[in-house]
C-alpha positions in Angstrom: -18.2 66.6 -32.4 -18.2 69.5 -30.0 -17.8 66.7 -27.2 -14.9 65.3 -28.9 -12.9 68.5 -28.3 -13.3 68.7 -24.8 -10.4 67.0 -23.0 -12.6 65.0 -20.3 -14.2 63.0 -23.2 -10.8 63.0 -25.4 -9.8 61.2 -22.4 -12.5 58.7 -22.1 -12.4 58.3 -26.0 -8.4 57.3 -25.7 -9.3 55.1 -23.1 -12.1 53.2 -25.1 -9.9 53.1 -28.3 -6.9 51.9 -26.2 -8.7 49.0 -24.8 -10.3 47.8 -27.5 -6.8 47.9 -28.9 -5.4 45.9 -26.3 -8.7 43.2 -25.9 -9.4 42.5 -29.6 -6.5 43.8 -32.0 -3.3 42.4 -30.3 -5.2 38.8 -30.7 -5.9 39.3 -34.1 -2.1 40.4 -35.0 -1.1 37.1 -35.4 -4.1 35.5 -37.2 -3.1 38.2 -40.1 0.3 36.3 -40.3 -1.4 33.0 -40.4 -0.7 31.8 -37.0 -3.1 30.7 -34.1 -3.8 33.5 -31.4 -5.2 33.6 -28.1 -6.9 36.0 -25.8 -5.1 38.6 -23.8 -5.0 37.6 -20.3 -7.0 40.2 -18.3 -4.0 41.2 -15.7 -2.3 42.2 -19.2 -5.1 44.3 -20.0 -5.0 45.7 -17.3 -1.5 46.6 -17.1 -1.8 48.1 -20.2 -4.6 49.6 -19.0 -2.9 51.4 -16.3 -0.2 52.7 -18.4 -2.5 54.7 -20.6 -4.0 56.1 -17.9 -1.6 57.5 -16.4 -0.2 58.7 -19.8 -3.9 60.4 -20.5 -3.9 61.9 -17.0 -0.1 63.3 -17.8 -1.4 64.9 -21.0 -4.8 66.5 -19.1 -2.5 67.8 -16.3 0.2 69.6 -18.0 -1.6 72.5 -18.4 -3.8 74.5 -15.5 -6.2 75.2 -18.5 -6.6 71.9 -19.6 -6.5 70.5 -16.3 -9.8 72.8 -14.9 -11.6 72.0 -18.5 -11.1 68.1 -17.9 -12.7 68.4 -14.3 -15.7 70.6 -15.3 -17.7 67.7 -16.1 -17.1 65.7 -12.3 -17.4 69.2 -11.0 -20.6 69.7 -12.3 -21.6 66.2 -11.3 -20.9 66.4 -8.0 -22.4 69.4 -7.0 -24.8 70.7 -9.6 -28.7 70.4 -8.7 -29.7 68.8 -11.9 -27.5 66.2 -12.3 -28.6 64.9 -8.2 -30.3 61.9 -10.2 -27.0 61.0 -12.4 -25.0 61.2 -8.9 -27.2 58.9 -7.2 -27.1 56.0 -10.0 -23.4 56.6 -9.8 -23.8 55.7 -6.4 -25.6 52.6 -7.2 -23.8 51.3 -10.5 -20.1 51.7 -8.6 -20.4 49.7 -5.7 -22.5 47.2 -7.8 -19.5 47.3 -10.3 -17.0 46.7 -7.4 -18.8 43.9 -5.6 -19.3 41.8 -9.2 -15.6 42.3 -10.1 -14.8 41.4 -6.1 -17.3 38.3 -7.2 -15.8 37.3 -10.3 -12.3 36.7 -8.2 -13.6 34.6 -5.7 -16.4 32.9 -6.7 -15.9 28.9 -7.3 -15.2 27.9 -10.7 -15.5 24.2 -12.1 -12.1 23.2 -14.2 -10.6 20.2 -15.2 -8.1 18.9 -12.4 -4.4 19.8 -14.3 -2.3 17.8 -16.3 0.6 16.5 -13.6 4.1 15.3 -15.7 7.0 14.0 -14.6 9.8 14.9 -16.6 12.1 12.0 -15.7 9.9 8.6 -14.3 11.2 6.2 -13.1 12.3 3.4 -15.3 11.4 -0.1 -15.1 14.2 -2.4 -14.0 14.0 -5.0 -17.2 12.2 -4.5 -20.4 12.3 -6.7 -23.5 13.5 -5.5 -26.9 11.6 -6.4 -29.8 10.8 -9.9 -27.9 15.0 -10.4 -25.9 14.8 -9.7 -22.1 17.2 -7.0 -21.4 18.1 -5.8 -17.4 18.2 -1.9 -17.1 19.8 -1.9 -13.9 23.5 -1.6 -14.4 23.4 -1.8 -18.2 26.0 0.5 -19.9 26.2 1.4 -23.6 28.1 -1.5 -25.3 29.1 1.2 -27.9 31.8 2.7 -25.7 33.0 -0.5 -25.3 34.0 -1.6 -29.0 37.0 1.3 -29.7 34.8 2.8 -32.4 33.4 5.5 -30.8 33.4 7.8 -33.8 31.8 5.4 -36.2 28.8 5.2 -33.6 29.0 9.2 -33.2 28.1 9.4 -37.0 26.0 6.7 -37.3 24.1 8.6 -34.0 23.8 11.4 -36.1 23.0 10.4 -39.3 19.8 8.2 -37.3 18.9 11.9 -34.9 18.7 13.5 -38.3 16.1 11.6 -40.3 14.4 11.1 -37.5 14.4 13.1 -34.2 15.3 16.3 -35.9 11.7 17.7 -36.8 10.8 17.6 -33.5 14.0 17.7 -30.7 15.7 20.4 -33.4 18.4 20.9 -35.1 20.8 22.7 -32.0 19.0 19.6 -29.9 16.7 22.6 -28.2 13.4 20.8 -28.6 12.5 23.5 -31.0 12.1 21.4 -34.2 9.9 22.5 -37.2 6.6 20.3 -35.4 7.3 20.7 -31.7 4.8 23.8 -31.8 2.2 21.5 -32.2 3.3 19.2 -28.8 2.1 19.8 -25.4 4.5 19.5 -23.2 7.3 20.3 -26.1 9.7 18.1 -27.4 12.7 17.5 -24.3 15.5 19.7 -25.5 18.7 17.5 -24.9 21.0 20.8 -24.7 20.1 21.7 -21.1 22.0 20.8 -18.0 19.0 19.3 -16.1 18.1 16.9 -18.6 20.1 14.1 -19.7 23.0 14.7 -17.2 20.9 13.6 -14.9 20.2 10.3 -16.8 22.3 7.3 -17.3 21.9 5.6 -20.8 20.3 3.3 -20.1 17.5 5.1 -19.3 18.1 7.0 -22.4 17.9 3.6 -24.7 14.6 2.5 -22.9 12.9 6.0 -23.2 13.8 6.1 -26.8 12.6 2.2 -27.7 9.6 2.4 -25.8 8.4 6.0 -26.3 5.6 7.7 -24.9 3.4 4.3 -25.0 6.0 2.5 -23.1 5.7 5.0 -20.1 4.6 3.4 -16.3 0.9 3.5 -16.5 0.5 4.3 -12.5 2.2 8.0 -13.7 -0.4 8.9 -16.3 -1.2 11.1 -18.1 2.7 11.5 -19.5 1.4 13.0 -22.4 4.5 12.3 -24.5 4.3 12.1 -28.3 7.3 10.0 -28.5 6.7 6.9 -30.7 7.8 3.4 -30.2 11.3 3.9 -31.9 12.2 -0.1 -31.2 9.7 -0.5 -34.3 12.0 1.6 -36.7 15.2 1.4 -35.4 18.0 -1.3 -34.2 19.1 -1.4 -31.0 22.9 -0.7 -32.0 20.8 2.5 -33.7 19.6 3.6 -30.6 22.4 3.2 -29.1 24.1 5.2 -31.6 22.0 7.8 -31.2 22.6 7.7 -27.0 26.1 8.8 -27.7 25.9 11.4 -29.9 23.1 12.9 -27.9 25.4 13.1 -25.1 28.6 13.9 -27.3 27.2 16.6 -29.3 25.9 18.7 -26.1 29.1 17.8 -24.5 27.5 16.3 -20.9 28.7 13.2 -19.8 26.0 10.8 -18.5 25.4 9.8 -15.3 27.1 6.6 -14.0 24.9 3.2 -12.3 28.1 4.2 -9.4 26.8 7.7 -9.3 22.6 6.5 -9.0 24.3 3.8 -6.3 26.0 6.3 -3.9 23.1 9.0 -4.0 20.5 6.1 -3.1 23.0 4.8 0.0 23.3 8.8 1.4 
């Protein structure tokens, strides 16, 4: 205990504590409200790290007394007689600390290769819907064609919300109530550099076909999307096209758009 009141091991005792703190109790914050948790990453730690040592070295130096207590014990390390064996294992143990850590950074590690995804693939140029050929290129929504555009806006909605909600969200965010447990998450629809950038057609096949019907020379896609041409109509999927692009207020991309970018 009489250790414990001298400000060089108060010090080192704050120091422990905090990064034990850091290491093991802000992992184990969540698990007490029931959700997963992961390590801290170790250039956290150590920013952490930093931070309370320079606040323990701001509390040791604000006083002249404290400040010559704190360095009695390095004094006495450095020059004292008695402690010549303690100096020279500090001699050996730090530079045998330094070249492990050096190690650690640079030595080869064995990983698996990463997970590459492209966001928007290319589509194929026909596909056929539940057994009828249908040509991609040049297709536009026959909805917008029929004068009922807010018919096929509610009927959109009513098919996004029993079924695309839970995972693309409720504000079309990709923040549904499951797309925690996707990765990549769920594409949010409300973003500029999503479907703007799409014509619907490509919208209709990456809805029918889902994650299965993705261009195998791309894998791994590692899309959760289901095969929606096995649960829905293709006047629901349609549906659905424009009041995806309705309710986030973009306007799709046009096939006279895709042709003038590819003759540039």
């Amino acid at each position: 205990m009489k250790l414990l009141r001298h400000p060089f091991w108060q010090a080192v005792l704050v120091l422990l504590v905090a990064w034990i703190l850091i290491t093991f109790g802000i992992p184990y914050l969540p698990r007490l409200a029931g959700m997963d948790s992961a390590p801290v990453p170790s250039s956290v730690v150590l920013q952490y790290m930093v931070t309370v040592l320079v606040g323990v070295l701001i509390w040791v130096s604000d006083s002249d007394e404290r400040w010559n207590r704190f360095l009695e014990p390095i004094r006495a390390t450095m020059v004292e007689p008695e402690r010549r064996w303690l100096r020279l294992g500090l001699l050996v143990a730090i530079p045998l600390l330094v070249g492990f850590l050096a190690f650690r950074q640079v030595r080869q590690t064995v990983a698996a290769p990463p997970s590459l995804r492209s966001i928007h693939p290319a589509p194929p140029s026909s596909i056929t819907f539940r057994g009828t050929p249908m040509t991609l290129a040049g297709l536009e929504n026959p909805l917008r064609a029929d004068g009922s555009i807010a018919e096929d806006y509610e009927e959109g909605k009513r098919v996004y919300y029993e079924n695309c909600l839970p995972c693309h969200g409720d504000a079309l965010d990709g923040r549904g109530h499951y797309a925690h447990g996707f990765n990549p998450a769920p594409l949010a629809f409300n973003q500029g550099g999503t479907i703007p950038q799409l014509t619907e057609s490509f919208v209709f096949w990456r809805i029918a076909k889902g994650g299965p019907g993705l261009p195998k020379e791309g894998a791994p896609w590692n899309s959760a999307m289901p095969v929606w041409e096995d649960m829905l109509t293709a006047e629901e999927i349609w549906a659905v096209v424009v009041f995806l692009y309705d309710q986030t207020g973009f306007s799709p991309r046009t096939w006279e758009e895709a042709a003038g970018e590819g003759g540039e």
